[in-house]
Structures are given as structure tokens and as C-alpha cells.
C-alpha positions as CSV (number, residue, x, y, z in Angstrom):
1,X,21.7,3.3,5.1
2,X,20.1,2.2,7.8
3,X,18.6,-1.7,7.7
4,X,15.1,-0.3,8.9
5,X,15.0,2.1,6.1
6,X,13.0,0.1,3.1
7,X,11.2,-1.9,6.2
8,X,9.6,1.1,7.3
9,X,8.9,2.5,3.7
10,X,7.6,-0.6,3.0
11,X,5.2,-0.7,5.5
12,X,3.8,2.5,5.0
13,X,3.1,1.5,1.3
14,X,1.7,-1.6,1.8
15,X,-1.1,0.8,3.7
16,X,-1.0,3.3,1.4
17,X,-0.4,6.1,3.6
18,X,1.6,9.3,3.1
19,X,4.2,10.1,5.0
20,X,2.0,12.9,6.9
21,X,-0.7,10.3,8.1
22,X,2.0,7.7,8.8
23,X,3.6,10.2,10.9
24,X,0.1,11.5,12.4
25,X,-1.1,7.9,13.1
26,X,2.5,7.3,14.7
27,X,2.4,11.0,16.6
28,X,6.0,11.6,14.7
29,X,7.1,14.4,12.9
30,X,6.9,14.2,8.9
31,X,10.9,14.8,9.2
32,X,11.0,11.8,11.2
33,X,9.8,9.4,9.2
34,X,11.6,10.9,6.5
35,X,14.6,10.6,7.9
36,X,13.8,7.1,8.8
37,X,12.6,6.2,5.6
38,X,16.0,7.4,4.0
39,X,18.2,5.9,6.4
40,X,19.4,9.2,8.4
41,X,18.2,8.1,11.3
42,X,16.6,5.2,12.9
43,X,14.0,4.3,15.3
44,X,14.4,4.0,19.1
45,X,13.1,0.2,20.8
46,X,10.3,2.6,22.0
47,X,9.3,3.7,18.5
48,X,10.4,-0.2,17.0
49,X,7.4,-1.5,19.2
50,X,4.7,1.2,18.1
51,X,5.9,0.6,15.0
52,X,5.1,-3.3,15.3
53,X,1.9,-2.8,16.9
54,X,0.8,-0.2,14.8
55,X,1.5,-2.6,11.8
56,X,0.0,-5.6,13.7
57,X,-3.3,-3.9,14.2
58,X,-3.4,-3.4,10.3
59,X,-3.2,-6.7,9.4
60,X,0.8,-6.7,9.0
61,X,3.0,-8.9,11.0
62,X,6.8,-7.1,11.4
63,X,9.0,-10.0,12.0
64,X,12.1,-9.4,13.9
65,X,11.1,-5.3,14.4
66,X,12.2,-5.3,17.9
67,X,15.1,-7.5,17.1
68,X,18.9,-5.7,17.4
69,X,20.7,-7.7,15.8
70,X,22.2,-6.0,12.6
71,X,22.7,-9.4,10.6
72,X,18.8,-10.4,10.2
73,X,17.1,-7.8,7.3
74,X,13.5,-8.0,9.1
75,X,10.9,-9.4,6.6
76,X,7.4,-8.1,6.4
77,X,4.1,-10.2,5.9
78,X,0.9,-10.1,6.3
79,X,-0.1,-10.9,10.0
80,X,-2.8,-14.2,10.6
């Protein structure tokens, strides 16, 4: 699985979105963040940084999003 995986579901519950408007508000597919979400695939840097901006608008700070390295699990909280 994929370290990004429960990051990503995560973050879409914390703002209580489906799938479908988590995908629409990213302009993904639905498949995408599914596969995502379950590990099969992961994020490019491109779609790492929408995904820390889009969380930063909403009040949630992704540490370490845009980070490579596969030892640090990235932490969620909420943003200041």
C-alpha cells in the first residue's frame, strides 16, 4: 500500500467530501482518487502540491505532502 493512501483518505474525511466532489474540486477522475485512496497508485509532485494547497485553503495543514522520502508517514493537522 502505498504511504499516501490513508493521508489522502484522511483528508477527504476530515472535509467530509465524497470521493466524486474530492475528485471534482481536484479536476481528477473518481478512479483516481480511488486508486489513490487504496494504495494502487499514487500521486505525481504535481498532484502532491494541489493536493497540499487544496488542503491548506480548507483549513488543513499537510505536513511533509511534497516530501519523497518513503521513511516519514506524513501527519495531518489542522493548518493556523
Amino acid at each position: 500500500m502505498d504511504r499516501l493512501a490513508p493521508v489522502i483518505r484522511d483528508l477527504r474525511n476530515r472535509l467530509n467530501l465524497t470521493q466524486e466532489e474530492f475528485a471534482h474540486a481536484l479536476g481528477i477522475t473518481v478512479s483516481t482518487v480511488n486508486r489513490w485512496e487504496k494504495g494502487h497508485s499514487a500521486p505525481s509532485k504535481l498532484a502532491r502540491a494541489s493536493l497540499a494547497r487544496f488542503a491548506g485553503r480548507r483549513g488543513v495543514a499537510m505536513d511533509n505532502l511534497l516530501d519523497d522520502s518513503e521513511g516519514d508517514m506524513m501527519s495531518s493537522r489542522p493548518a493556523n
